[in-house]
ROKOL-77296 format. One record per residue (C-alpha): residue in three letters; x, y, z. Coordinates in steps of 0.02 Angstrom, whole numbers, plus 50000, padded with zeros to 5 digits. Layout:
alaXYZ;...
end
This chain:
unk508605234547460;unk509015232847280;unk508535247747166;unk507485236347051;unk506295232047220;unk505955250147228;unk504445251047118;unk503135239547213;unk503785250447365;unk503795267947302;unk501825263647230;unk501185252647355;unk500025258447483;unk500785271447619;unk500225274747801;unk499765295647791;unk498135293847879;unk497755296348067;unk496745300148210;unk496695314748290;unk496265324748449;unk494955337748468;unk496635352248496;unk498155353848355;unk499695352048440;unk501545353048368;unk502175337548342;unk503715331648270;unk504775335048119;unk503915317848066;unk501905312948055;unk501225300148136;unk500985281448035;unk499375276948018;unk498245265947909;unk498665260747740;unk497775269347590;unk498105265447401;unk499495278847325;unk498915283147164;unk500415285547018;unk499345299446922;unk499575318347004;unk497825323847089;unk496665331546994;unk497305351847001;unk499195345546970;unk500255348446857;unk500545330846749;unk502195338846672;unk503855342146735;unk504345357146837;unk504905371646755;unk506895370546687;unk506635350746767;unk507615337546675;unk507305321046640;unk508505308946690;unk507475293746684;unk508685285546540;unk510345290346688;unk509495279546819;unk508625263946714;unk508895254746895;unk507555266546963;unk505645263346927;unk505525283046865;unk504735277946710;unk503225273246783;unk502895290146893;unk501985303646804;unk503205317746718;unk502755330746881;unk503515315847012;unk504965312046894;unk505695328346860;unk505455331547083;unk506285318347111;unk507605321246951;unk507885336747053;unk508115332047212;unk509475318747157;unk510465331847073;unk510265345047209;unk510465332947376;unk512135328847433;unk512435310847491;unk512435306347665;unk513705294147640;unk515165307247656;unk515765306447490;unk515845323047356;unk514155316947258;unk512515321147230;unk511295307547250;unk511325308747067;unk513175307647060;unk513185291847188;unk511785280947084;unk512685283746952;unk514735282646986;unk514625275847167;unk513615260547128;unk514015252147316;unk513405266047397;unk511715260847488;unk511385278847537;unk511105283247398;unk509855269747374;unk509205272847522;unk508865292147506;unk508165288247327;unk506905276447413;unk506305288447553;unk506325304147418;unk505165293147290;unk503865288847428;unk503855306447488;unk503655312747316;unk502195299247237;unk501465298047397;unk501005317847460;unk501455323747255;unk502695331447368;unk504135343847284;unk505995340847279;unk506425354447425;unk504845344147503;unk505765327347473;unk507525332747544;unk506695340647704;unk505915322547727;unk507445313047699;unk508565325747798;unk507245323047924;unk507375303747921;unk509485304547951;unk509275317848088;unk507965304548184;unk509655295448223;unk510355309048301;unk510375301648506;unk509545320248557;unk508205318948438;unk507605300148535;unk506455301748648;unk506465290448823;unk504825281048836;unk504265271348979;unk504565253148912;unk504445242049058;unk502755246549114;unk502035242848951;unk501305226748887;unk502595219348751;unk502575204848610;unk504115198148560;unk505975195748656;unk506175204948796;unk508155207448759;unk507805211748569;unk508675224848503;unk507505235048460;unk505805239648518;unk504405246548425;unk503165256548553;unk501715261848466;unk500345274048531;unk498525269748482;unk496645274648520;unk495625256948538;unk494265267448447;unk495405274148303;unk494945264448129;unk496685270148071;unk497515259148219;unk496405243248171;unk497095245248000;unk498805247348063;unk498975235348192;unk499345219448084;unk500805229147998;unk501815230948158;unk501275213948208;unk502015207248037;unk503555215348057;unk503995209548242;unk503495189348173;unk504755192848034;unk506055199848130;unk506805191448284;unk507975209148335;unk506105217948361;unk504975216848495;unk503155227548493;unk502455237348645;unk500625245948669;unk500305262848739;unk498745268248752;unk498385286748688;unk496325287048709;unk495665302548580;unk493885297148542;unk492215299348661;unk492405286948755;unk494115276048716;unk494705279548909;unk493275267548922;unk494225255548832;unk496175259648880;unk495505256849077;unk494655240349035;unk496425237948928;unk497445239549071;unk496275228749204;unk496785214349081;unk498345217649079;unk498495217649263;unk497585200349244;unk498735193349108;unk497655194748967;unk498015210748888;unk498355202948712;unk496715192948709;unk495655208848765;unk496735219748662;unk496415209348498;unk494285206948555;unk494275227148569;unk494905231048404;unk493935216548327;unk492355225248401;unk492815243048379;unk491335246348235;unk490225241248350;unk490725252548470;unk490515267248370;unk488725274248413;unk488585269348599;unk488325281548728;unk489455278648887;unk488275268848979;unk488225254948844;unk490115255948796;unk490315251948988;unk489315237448980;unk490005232748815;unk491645232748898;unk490875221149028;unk490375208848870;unk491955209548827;unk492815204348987;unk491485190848990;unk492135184248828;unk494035186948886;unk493715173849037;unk494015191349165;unk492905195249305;unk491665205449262;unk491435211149437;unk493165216949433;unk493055222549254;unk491485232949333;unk492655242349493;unk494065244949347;unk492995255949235;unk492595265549396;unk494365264749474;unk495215283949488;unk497015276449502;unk496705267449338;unk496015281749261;unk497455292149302;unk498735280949246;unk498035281149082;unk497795299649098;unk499805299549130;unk499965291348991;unk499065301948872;unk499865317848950;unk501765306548915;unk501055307848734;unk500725324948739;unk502365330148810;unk503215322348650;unk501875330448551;unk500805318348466;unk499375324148417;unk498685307048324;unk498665287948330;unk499325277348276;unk501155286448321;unk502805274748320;unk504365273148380;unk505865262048368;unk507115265148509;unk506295281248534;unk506675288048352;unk504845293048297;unk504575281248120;unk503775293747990;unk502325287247887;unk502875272647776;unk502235257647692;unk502605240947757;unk504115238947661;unk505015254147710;unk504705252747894;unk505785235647858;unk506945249547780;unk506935258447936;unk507315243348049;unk508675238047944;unk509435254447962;unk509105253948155;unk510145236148170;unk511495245748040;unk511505262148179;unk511565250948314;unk512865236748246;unk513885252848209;unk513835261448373;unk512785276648346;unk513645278048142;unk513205272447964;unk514295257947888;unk515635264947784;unk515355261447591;
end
């Protein structure tokens, strides 16, 4: 990514939003993706609009960098965080040092990137910003992936691709509807990424919807019922669980499924404890809200669309490289 892309990136809209369970649970160094909201440049109201204290301004060192257009509080973080962070490509600079005398060094770019969405995005600090990119490199690490049960979910996109997005979602959570064509965009651009489903039911009556999910899949229509549920999720929202049943029934109607089978799915204990296993599988790794991702079992913290292409370029670069970064 050249430096000059950075500033549609850095104030473009961001994935920080989620659903969540009824219980807080840890959850990983990194928060869950979820749906896209506008970033705004300006600090909240209550923040500081200048500098931090002692903070300098080294907008005119990095005229590559889009710093110009932050407010003074998010330039002088992330001014500080260049000249305090140490480069993960190996060499004796800053980030500071590498933008400026090590002008081949994508690291650096990268880090910059991942620091300035931190920062405009959550008006995070720089300590705030480093513990987020630090964060982002240790992901890599093969002890910090998790295993995920792959081939019993449904997947779009090559089954041999190199890597495979798996992302947890609630057919009930607004934040997944919102989300959903991102992920789908990036697997149609890419031909090294394939998508996979896991349901992770957290509102009233999604296990509703996650059984009814998985009684198409077991039909062969998983991706048609899928795509009718989230189309009809706002019409979902104020049924009791008698109607959401028979909604479900509608839907299987419209899907071309049985809706006598459809009917002995909703009702079916083995299907209600598989997705029961599935939500406990969550659990175990500690998610706590939906939508959650996960590329090759390295949770994906919240980005916008453009940086999860980031990511994925920096999956094919781990994996082209055998587990290591590309020298400089």
């Amino acid at each position: 990514m050249r430096l000059r892309s950075l500033l549609p990136v850095v104030l473009g809209p961001f994935l920080f939003a989620a659903c969540h369970g009824s219980s807080d649970r840890s959850a990983p160094a990194a928060a869950a993706p979820s749906a896209a909201a506008p970033t705004p440049s300006p600090p909240p109201p209550g923040e500081p609009s200048t500098a931090p204290t002692g903070a300098v301004d080294c907008s005119s060192q990095f005229p590559q960098l889009p710093l110009s257009e932050l407010s003074p509080r998010d330039r002088g973080e992330f001014c500080k965080f260049a000249s305090d962070t140490l480069c993960y490509c190996g060499c004796p600079h800053t980030v500071a040092g590498c933008l400026k005398e090590h002008t081949s060094c994508h690291h650096a770019v990268r880090m910059a990137t991942i620091a300035l969405s931190e920062i405009v995005a959550s008006s995070g600090t720089a300590d705030a910003a480093a513990k987020f990119v630090n964060g982002y490199y240790d992901s890599f690490k093969p002890e910090n992936r998790v295993k995920l049960p792959v081939d019993s979910l449904p997947c779009q996109g090559a089954p041999n691709a190199a890597m495979t997005l798996v992302e947890f979602s609630d057919f009930d959570c607004p934040h997944c509807k919102a989300a959903r064509p991102i992920f789908e965009q990036l697997v149609k651009d890419r031909h090294d990424t394939r998508l996979c489903f896991a349901s992770f039911p957290l509102h009233k009556n999604s296990k509703l919807a996650s059984a009814a999910a998985e009684y198409a899949r077991k039909k062969g229509a998983f991706w048609r019922f899928h795509d009718l549920l989230f189309e009809t999720q706002d019409a979902r929202a104020s049924l009791d669980e008698d109607q959401y049943r028979e909604a479900m029934l509608k839907l299987a109607d419209e899907a071309g499924l049985d809706r006598a089978g459809m009917k002995a799915a909703l009702a079916d204990p083995d299907i209600a404890s598989d997705v029961a296993k599935m939500k406990d599988l969550a659990h175990s790794f500690g998610i706590d809200g939906t939508p959650w991702v996960y590329v090759n079992g390295r949770v994906l913290p919240p980005f916008s669309a453009e940086l999860y292409q980031l990511s994925l370029d920096d999956e094919h670069e781990w994996i082209a490289n055998h587990g290591h970064w590309a020298q400089d």
